[in-house]
TORKOL-4160 file (C-alpha; in steps of 0.2 Angstrom, whole numbers, padded with zeros to 4 digits, m for minus):
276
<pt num="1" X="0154" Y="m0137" Z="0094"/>
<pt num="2" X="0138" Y="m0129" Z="0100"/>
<pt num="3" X="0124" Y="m0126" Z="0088"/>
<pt num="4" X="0117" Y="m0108" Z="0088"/>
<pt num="5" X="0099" Y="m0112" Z="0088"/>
<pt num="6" X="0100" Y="m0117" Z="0106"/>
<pt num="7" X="0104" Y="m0100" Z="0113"/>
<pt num="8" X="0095" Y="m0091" Z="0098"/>
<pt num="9" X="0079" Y="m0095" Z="0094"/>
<pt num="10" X="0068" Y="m0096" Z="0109"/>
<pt num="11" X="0070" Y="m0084" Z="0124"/>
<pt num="12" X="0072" Y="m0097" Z="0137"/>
<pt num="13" X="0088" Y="m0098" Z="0127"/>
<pt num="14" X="0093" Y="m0083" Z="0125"/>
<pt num="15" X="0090" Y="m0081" Z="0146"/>
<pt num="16" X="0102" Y="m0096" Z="0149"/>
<pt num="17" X="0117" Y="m0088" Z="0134"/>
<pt num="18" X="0118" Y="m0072" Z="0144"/>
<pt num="19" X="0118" Y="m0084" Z="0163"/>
<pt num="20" X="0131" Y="m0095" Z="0151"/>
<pt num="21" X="0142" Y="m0079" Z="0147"/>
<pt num="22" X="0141" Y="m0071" Z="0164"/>
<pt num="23" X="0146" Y="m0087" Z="0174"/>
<pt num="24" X="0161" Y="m0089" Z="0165"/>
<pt num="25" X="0157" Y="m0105" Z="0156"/>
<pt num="26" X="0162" Y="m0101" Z="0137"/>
<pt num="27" X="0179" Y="m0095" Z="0144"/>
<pt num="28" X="0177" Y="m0114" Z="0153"/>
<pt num="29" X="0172" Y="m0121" Z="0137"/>
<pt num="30" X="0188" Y="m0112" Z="0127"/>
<pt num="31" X="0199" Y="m0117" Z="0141"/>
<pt num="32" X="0192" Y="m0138" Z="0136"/>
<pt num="33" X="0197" Y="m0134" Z="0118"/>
<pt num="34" X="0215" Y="m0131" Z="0123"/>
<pt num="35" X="0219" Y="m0146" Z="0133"/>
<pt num="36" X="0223" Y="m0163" Z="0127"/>
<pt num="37" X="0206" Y="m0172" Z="0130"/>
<pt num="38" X="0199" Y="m0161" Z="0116"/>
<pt num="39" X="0208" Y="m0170" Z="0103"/>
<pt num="40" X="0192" Y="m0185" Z="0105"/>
<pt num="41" X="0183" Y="m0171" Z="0097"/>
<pt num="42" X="0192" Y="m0168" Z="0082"/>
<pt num="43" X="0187" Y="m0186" Z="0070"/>
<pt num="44" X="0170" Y="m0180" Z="0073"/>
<pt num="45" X="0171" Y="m0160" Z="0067"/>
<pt num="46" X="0180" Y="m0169" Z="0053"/>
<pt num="47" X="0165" Y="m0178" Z="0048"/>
<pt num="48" X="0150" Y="m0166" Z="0051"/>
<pt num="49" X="0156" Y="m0153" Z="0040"/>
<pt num="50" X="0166" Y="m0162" Z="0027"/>
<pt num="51" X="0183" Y="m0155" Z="0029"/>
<pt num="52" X="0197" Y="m0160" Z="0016"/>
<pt num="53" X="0210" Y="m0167" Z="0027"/>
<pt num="54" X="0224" Y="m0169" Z="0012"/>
<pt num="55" X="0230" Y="m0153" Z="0011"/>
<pt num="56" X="0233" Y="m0156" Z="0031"/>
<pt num="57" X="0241" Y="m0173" Z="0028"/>
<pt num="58" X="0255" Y="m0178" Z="0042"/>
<pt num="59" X="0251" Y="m0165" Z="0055"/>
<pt num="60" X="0247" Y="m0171" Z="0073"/>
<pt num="61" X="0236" Y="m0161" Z="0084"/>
<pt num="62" X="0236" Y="m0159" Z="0104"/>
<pt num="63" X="0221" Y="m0150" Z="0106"/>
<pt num="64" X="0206" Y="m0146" Z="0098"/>
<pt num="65" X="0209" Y="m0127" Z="0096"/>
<pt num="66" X="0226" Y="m0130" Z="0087"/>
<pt num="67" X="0218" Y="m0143" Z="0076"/>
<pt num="68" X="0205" Y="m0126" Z="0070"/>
<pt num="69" X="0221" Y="m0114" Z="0070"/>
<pt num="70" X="0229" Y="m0127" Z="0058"/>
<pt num="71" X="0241" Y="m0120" Z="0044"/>
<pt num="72" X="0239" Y="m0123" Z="0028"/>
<pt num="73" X="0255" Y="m0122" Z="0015"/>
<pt num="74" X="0257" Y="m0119" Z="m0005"/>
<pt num="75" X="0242" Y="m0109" Z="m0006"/>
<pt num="76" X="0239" Y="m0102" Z="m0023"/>
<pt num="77" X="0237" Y="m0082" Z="m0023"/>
<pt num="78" X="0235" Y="m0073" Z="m0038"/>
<pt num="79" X="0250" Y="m0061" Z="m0038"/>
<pt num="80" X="0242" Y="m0049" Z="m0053"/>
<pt num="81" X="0245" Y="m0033" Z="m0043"/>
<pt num="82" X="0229" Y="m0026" Z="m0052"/>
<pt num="83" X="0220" Y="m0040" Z="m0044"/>
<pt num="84" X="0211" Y="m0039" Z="m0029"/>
<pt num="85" X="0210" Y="m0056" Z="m0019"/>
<pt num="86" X="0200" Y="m0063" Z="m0007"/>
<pt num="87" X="0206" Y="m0062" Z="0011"/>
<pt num="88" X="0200" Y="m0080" Z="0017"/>
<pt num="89" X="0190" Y="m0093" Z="0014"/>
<pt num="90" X="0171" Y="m0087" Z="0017"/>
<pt num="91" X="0153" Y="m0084" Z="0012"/>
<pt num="92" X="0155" Y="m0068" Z="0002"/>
<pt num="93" X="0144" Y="m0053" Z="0000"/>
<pt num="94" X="0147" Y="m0036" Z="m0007"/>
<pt num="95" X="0139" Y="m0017" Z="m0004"/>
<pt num="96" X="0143" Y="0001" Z="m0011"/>
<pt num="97" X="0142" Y="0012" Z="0004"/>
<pt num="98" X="0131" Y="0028" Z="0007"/>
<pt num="99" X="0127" Y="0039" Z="0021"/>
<pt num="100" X="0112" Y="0028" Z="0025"/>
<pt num="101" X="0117" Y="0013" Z="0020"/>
<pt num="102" X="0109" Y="0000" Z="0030"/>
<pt num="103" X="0118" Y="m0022" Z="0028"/>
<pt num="104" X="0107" Y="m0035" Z="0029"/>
<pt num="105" X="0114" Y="m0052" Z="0033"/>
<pt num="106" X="0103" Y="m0067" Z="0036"/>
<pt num="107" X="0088" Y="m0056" Z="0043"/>
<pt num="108" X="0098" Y="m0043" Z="0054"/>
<pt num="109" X="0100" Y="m0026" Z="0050"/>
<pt num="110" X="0114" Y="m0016" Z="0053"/>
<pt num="111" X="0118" Y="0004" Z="0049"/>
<pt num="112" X="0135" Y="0009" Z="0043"/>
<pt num="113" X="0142" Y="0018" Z="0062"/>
<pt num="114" X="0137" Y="0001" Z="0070"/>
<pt num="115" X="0152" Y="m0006" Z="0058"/>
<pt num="116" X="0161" Y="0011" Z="0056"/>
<pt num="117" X="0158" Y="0021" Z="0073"/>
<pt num="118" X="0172" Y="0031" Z="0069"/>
<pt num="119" X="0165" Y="0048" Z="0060"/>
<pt num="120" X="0181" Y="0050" Z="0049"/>
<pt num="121" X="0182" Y="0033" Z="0044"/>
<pt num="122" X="0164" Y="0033" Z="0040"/>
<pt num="123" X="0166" Y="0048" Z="0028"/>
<pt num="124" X="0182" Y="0043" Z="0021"/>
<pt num="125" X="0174" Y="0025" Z="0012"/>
<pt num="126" X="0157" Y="0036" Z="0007"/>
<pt num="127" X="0156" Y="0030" Z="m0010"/>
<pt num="128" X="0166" Y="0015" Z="m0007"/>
<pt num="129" X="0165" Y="m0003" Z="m0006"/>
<pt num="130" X="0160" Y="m0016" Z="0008"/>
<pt num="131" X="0165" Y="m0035" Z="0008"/>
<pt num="132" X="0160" Y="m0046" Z="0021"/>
<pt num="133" X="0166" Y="m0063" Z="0023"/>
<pt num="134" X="0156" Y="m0074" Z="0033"/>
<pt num="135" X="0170" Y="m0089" Z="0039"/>
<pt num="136" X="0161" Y="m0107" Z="0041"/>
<pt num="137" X="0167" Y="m0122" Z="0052"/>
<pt num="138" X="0174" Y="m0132" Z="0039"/>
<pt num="139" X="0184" Y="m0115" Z="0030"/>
<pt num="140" X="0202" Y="m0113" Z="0032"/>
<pt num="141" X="0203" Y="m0099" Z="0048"/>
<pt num="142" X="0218" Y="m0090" Z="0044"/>
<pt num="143" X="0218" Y="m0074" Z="0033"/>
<pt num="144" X="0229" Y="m0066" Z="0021"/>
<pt num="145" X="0233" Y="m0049" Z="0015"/>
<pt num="146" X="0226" Y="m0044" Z="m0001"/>
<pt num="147" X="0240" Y="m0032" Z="m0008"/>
<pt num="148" X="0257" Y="m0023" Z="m0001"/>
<pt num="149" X="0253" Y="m0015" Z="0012"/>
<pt num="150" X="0259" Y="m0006" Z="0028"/>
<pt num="151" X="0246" Y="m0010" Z="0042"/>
<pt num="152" X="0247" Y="0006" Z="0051"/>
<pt num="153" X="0236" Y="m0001" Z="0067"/>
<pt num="154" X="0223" Y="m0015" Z="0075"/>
<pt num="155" X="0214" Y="m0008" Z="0086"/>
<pt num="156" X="0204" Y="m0019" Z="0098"/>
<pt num="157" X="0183" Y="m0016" Z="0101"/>
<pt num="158" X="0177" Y="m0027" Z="0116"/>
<pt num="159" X="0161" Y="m0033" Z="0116"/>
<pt num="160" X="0151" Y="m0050" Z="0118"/>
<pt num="161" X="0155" Y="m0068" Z="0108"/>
<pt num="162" X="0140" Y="m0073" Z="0099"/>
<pt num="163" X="0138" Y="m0083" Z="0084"/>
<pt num="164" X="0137" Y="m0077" Z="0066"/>
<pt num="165" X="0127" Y="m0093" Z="0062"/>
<pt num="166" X="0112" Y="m0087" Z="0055"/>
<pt num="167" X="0100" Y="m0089" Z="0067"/>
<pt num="168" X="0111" Y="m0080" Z="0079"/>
<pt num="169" X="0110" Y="m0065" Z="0065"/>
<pt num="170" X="0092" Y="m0066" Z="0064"/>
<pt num="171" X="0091" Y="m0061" Z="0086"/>
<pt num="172" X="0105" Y="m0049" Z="0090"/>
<pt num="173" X="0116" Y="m0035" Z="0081"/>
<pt num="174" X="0129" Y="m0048" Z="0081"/>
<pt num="175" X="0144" Y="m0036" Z="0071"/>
<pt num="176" X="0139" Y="m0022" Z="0083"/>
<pt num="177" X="0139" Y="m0034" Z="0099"/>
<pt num="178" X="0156" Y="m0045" Z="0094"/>
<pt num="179" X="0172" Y="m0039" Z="0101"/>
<pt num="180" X="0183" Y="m0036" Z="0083"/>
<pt num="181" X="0197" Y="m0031" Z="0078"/>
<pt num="182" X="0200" Y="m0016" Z="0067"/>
<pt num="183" X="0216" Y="m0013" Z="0056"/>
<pt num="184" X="0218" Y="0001" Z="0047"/>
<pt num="185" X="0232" Y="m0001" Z="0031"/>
<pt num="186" X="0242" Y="0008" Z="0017"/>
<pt num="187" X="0241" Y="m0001" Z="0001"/>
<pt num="188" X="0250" Y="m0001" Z="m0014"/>
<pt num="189" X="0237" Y="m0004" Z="m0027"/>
<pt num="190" X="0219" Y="m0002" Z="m0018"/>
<pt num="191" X="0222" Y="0016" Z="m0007"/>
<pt num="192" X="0218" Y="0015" Z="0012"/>
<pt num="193" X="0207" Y="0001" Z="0018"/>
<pt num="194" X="0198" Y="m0004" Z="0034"/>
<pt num="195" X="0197" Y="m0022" Z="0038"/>
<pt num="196" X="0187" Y="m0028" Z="0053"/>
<pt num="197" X="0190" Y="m0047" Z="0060"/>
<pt num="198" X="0174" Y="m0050" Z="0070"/>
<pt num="199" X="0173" Y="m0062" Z="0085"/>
<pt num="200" X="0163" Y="m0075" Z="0087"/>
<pt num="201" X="0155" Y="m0088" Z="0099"/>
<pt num="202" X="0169" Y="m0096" Z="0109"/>
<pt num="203" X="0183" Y="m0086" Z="0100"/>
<pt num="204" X="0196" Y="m0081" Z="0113"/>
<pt num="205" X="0206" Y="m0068" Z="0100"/>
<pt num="206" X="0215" Y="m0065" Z="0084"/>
<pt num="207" X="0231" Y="m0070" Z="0081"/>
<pt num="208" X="0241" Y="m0057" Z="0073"/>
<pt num="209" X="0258" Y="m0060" Z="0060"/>
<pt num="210" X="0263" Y="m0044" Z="0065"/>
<pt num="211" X="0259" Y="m0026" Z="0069"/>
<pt num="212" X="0265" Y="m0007" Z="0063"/>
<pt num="213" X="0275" Y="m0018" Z="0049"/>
<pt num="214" X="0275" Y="m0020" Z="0030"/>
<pt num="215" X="0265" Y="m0035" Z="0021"/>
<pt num="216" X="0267" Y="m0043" Z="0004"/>
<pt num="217" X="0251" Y="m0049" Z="m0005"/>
<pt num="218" X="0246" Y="m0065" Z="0002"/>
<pt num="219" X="0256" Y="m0064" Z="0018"/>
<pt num="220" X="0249" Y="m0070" Z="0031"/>
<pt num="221" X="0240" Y="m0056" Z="0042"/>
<pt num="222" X="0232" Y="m0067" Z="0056"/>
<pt num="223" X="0221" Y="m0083" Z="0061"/>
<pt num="224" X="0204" Y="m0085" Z="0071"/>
<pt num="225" X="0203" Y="m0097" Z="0087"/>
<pt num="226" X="0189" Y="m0109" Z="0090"/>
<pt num="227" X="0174" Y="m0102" Z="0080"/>
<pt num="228" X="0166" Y="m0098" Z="0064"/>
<pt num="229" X="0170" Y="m0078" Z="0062"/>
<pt num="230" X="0168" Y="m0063" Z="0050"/>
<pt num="231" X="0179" Y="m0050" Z="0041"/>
<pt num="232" X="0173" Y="m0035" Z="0034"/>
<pt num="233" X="0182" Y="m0025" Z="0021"/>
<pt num="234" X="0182" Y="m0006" Z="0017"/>
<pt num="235" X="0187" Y="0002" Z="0001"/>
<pt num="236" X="0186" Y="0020" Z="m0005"/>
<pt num="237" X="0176" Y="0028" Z="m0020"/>
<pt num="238" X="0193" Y="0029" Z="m0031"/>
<pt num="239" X="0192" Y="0010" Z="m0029"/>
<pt num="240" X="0175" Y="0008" Z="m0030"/>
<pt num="241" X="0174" Y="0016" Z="m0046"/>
<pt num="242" X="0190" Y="0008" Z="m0056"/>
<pt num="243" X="0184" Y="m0009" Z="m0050"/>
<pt num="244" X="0177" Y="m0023" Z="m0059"/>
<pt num="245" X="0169" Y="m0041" Z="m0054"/>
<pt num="246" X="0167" Y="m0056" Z="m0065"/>
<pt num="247" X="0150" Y="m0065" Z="m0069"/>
<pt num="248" X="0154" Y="m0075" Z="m0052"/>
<pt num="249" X="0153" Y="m0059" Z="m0040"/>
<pt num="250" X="0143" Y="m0047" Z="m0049"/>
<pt num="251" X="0126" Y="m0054" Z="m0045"/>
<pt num="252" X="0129" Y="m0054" Z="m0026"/>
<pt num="253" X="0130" Y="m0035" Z="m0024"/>
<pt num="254" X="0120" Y="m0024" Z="m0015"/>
<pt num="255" X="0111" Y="m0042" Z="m0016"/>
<pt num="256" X="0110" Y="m0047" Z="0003"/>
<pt num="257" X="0115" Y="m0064" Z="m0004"/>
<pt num="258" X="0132" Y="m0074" Z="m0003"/>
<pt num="259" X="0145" Y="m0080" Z="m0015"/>
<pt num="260" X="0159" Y="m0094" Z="m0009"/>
<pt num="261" X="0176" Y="m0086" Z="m0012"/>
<pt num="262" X="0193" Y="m0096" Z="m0007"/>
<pt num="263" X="0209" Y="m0088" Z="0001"/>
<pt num="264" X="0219" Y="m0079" Z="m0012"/>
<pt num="265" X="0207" Y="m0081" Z="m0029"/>
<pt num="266" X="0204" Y="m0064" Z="m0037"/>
<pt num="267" X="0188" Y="m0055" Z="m0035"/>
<pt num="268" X="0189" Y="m0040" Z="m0043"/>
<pt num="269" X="0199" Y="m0032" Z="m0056"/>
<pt num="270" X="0207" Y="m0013" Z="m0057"/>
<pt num="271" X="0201" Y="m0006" Z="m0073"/>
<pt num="272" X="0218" Y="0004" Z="m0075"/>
<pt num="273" X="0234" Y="m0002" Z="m0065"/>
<pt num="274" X="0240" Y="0013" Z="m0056"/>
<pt num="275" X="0243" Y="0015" Z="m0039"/>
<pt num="276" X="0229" Y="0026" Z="m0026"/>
């Protein structure tokens, strides 16, 4: 897979990444990924980023892109309905939301309308909460949803693929720029939420379960396609204010830095089971 820095870090590169995107060639790239041939590359991505292949054991692949959207069975969720569970696999990071609240990630900077531009959302999670999972190469790509829920609506925001390396992070707006997806849901436990599934480099789409329908924690919701991506979560002050974290998330908010979570594990704990 391409590495960030190439595009990012000088502007000659960034000059050619924008030639690249408007001459069609990561839609060219993406269209490789799909065919047969790209199965070569598979052993390799294996290796570089030190993917655990037993929980995949027997499964045959016929392209590169359905070797990354690989499904993975017997996941372990915690089904304590006062828990709330991570979403994916990811690099996790935590914020409480104000009128001003600005997110850094890796060196970029981003104000709450460039991840909320709707006005009545943005009020409606004042006080809340903000998780961003930042999904690597060797993480699992499919995510989950982290209570019953009715998912009301995914709404899709066009925009540009670029990376969420880092580097990539550190040179554009990349959460503002990335086309995303934005699903608005009725939980049982955790009141109304906001999750965001964030494109990146090469991604052609989400793949969605379903949508306008009910969800039972740890259902799957939907996976990424060919590239590392981000989701971002919002939860309201209610939540915000009943919620607890362990000594493993606690230092990592409003911190800028990043704890690794894994699909399903519990992240936080309602201090009182009732429903919001």
């Amino acid at each position: 897979m391409m590495k960030a820095d190439i595009f990012y870090r000088t502007i000659p590169g960034r000059f050619i990444f924008k030639v690249l995107q408007k001459a069609g060639c990561f839609r060219l790239a993406a269209w490789f990924l799909h065919t047969r041939i790209s199965r070569r590359m598979i052993p390799n991505y294996i290796r570089k980023y030190g993917i655990d292949m037993k929980p995949y054991a027997g499964q045959t692949y016929e392209s590169f892109a359905a070797f990354f959207s690989r499904k993975r069975d017997n996941i372990c969720y915690v089904t304590k309905p006062d828990v709330l569970i991570s979403p994916c696999d990811g690099l996790l990071s935590v914020y409480t939301v104000t009128k001003d609240l600005t997110l850094s990630m890796k060196g970029s900077v981003y104000a709450l309308n460039d991840l909320l531009p709707n006005p009545d959302a943005a009020a409606l999670f004042q006080n809340g909460l903000c998780f961003m999972f930042r999904l690597e190469a060797s993480d699992y790509h499919h995510f989950c949803c982290f209570d019953d829920c009715l998912l009301i609506e995914t709404e899709f925001i066009p925009g540009q693929l670029h990376s969420v390396q880092p580097i990539a992070q550190r040179t554009v707006p990349v959460f503002r720029l990335n086309r995303r997806w934005w699903s608005t849901m009725k939980t049982k436990h955790f009141g109304t939420a906001v999750q965001i599934e964030v494109g990146a480099m090469l991604v052609g789409g989400v793949s969605f379960s379903a949508e306008n329908a009910w969800f039972k924690r740890g259902d799957e919701m939907g996976h990424f396609e060919l590239a590392g991506s981000t989701i971002i979560l919002f939860l309201t002050s209610p939540v915000r204010q009943r919620l607890r974290f362990g000594e493993s998330i606690t230092p990592y908010i409003n911190s800028g830095k990043e704890t690794r979570v894994q699909i399903g594990a519990g992240i936080g704990v309602l201090k009182d089971e009732e429903c919001l």
